[in-house]
C-alpha positions in Angstrom: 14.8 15.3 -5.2 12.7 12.9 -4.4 10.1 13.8 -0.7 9.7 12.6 2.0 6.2 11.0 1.1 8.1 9.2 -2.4 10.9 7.9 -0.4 8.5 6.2 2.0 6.5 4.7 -1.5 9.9 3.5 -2.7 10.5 1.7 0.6 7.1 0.0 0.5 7.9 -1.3 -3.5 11.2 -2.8 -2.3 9.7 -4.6 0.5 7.0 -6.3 -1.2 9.9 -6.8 -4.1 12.2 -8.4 -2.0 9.4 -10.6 0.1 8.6 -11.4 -3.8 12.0 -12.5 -5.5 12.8 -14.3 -2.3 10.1 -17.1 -3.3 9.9 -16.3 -7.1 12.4 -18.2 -9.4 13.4 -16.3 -12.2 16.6 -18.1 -13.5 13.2 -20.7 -13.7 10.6 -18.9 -15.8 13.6 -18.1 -17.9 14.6 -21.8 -19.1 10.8 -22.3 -19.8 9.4 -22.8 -23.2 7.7 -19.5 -23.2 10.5 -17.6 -20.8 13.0 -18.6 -23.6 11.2 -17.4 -26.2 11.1 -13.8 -24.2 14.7 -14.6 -23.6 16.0 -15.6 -26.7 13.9 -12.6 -28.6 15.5 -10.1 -26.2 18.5 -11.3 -26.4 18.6 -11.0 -30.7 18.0 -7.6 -30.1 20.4 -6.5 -27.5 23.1 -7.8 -30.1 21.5 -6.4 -32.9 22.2 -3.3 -31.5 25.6 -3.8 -30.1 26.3 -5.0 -33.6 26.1 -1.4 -34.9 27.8 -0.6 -32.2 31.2 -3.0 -33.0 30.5 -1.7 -36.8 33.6 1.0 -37.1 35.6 -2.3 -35.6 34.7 -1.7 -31.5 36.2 -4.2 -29.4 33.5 -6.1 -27.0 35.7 -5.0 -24.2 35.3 -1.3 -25.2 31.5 -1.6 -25.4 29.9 -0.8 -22.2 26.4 -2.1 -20.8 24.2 -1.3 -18.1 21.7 -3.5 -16.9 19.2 -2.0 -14.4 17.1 -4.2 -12.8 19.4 -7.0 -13.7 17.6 -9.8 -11.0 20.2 -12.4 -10.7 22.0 -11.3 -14.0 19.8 -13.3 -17.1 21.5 -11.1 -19.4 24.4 -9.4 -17.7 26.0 -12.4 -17.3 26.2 -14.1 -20.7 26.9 -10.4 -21.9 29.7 -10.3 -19.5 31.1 -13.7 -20.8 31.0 -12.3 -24.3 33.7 -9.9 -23.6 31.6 -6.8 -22.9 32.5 -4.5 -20.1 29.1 -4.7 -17.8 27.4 -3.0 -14.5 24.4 -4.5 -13.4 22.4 -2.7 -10.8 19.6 -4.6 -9.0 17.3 -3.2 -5.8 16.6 -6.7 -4.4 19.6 -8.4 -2.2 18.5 -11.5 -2.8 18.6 -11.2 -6.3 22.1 -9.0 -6.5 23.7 -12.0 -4.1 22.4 -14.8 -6.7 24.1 -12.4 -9.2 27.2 -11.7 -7.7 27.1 -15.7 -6.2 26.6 -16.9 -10.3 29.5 -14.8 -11.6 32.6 -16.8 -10.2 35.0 -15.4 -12.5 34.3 -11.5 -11.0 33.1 -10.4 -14.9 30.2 -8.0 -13.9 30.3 -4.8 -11.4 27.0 -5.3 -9.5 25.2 -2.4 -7.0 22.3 -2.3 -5.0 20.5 0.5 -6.5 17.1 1.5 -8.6 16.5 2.9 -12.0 15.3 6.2 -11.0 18.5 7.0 -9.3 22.2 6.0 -11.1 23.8 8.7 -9.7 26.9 6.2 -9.2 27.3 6.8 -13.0 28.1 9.7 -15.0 26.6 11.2 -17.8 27.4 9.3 -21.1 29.1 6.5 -19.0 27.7 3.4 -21.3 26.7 2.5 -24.7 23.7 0.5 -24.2 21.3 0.3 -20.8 18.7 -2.1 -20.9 15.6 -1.4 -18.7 14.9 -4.9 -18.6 12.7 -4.9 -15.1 12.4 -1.5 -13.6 8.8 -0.5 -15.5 7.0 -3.6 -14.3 8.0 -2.1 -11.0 7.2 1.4 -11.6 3.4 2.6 -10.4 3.5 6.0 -11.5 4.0 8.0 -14.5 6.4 10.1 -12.8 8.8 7.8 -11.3 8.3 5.9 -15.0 9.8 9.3 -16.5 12.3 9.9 -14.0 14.0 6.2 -14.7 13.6 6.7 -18.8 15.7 10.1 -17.9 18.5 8.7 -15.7 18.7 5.7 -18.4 19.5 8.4 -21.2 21.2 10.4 -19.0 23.9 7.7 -18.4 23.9 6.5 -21.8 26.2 7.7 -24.7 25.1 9.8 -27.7 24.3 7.3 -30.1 23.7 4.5 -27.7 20.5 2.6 -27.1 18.8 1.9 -24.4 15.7 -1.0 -24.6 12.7 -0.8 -22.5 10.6 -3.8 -21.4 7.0 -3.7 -20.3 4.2 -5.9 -19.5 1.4 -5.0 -21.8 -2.6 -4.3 -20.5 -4.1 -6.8 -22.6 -2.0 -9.8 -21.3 -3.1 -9.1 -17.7 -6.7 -8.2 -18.6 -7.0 -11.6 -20.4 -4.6 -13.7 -18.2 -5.3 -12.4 -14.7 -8.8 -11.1 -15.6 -10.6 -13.9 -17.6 -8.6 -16.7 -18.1 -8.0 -16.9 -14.0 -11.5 -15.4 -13.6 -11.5 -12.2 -11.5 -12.4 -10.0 -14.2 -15.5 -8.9 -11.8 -13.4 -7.9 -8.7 -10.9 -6.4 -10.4 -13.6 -3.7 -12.0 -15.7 -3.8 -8.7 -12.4 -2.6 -6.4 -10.6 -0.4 -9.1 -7.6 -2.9 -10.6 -9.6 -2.9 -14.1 -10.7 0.6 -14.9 -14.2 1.2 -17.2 -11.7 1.0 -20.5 -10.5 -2.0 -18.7 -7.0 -0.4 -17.8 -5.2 -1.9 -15.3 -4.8 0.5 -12.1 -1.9 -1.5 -10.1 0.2 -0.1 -7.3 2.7 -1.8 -4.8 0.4 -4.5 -3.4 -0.2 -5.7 -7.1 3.9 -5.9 -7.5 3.3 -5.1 -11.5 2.1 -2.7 -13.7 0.6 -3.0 -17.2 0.4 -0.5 -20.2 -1.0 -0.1 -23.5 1.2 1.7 -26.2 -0.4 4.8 -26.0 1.5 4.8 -22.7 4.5 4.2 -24.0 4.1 7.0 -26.9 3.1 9.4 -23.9 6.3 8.2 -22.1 8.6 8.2 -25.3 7.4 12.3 -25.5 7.7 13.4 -22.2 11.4 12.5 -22.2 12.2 13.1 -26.1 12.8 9.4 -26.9 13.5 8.5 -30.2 12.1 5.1 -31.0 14.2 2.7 -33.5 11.7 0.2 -33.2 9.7 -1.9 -31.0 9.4 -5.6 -30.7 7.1 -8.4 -29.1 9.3 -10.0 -26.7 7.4 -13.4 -26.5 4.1 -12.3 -28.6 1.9 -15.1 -28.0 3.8 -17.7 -26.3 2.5 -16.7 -22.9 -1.0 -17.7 -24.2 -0.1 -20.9 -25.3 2.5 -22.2 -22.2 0.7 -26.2 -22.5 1.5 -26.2 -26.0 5.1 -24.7 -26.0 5.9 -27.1 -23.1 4.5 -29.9 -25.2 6.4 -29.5 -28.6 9.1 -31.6 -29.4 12.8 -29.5 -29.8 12.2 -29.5 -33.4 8.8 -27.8 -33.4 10.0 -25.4 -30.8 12.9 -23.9 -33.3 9.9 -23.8 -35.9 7.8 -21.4 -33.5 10.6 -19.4 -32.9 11.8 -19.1 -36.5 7.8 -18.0 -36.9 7.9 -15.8 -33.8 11.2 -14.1 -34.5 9.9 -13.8 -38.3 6.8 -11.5 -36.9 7.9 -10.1 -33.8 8.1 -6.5 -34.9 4.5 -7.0 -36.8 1.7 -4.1 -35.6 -0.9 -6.1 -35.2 0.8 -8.5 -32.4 2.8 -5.7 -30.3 -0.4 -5.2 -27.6 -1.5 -8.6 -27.1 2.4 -9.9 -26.4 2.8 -10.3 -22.6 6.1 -8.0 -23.1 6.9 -5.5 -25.1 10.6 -4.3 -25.7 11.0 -0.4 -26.8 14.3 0.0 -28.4 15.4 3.7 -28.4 18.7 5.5 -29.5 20.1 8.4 -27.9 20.1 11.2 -30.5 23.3 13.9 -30.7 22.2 16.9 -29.4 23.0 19.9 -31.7 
């Protein structure tokens, strides 16, 4: 159970979340060059996994999805439309009302709720939860852990559940040089010595390198299937994306989608996704 002092944290997040997504435009960033190629990335995944899934001849409708942190429903939605049975849960009201406002045919359950608490749901309720959200959200290790444990809690042996993060080095280099306040970021504690970001509320996001995510992966018992750039360099080069001609476009995501899960681009993508599957337990 979470104290007194955690609750009162939790409170703070959501207020600065809602005062947030009441100005910010996701459905916006999303139809952008870059946010499409997140968008489009993430979305090969998720069916990539619900393909293996449908494998032993599934029906959509008998495929369950979670989407925590589901803003005003990006990916529940189209999921929904697909034919696949999904519950999107969502702690901002104005994002859960654009949600439920956007789905005229009634397709998706929606609740107001957080990741580190789906106690709505029972164990083993759905086949794959998508995390899409709730780290960027998340200040602390612990309430990191507790929402990696409800998400597998919930999920079905065998199911997946994929993670999204923003990664260190995109805010470092964004935020830190590009934008220039490198200097007071290191001077008031956002930018440790090893230039790791220190964020809490007031900053609304937090950033992590993939040790993180290993350290994360083992406190819970993850088991990794793979992990993938969501938009790799795209958020670098937003002028250019925006610039290209449609054709050109489907080239750099043919390219992007062709190195995605390369090593060597995975900490300098703006997102990370961490695809994990819910192992049997003997």
């Amino acid at each position: 159970m979470r104290s007194k002092i955690q609750k009162q944290e939790w409170i703070e997040i959501v207020t600065e979340l809602e005062e947030y997504y009441n100005k910010f435009n996701e459905d916006k960033r999303l139809t952008k060059p870059h946010g499409q190629v997140e968008y489009r990335t993430s979305m090969k995944y998720i069916h990539e996994c619900l393909d293996r899934l449908c494998h032993g001849g599934r029906d959509h409708a008998d495929i369950r999805i979670l989407d925590v942190g589901a803003g005003t429903g990006a990916y529940a939605l189209p999921l929904a439309a697909e034919g696949y049975a999904v519950t999107a849960v969502e702690p901002v009201r104005h994002n859960l009302s654009r949600l439920k406002q956007k789905d005229t045919e009634g397709k998706v359950k929606a609740y107001q709720g957080n990741a580190m608490d789906l106690k709505r749901f029972a164990d083993g309720s759905f086949d794959v939860v998508l995390l899409f959200g709730p780290m960027y959200h998340l200040f602390t290790f612990a309430d990191k852990v507790r929402a990696m444990q409800e998400a597998l809690r919930v999920t079905k042996d065998g199911g997946y559940i994929l993670i999204a993060y923003i990664m260190n080095e995109y805010g470092v280099l964004s935020y830190g040089f590009r934008e220039g306040h490198v200097k007071e970021c290191l001077a008031d504690g956002r930018l440790d010595q090893n230039f790791h970001c220190v964020s809490g509320p007031k900053e609304l996001y937090d950033y992590v390198r993939l040790e993180d995510m290993e350290r994360l992966n083992a406190a819970v018992g993850a088991h990794r299937v793979k992990i993938i750039a969501a938009d790799g360099p795209a958020n670098y080069m937003r002028p250019l994306l925006h610039a290209m001609d449609a054709e050109t476009f489907e080239l750099f995501m043919r390219y992007h989608l062709s190195t995605c899960e390369r090593a060597e681009l995975l900490g300098a993508s703006a997102h990370l996704v961490d695809i994990i599957r819910k192992e049997p337990v003997d």
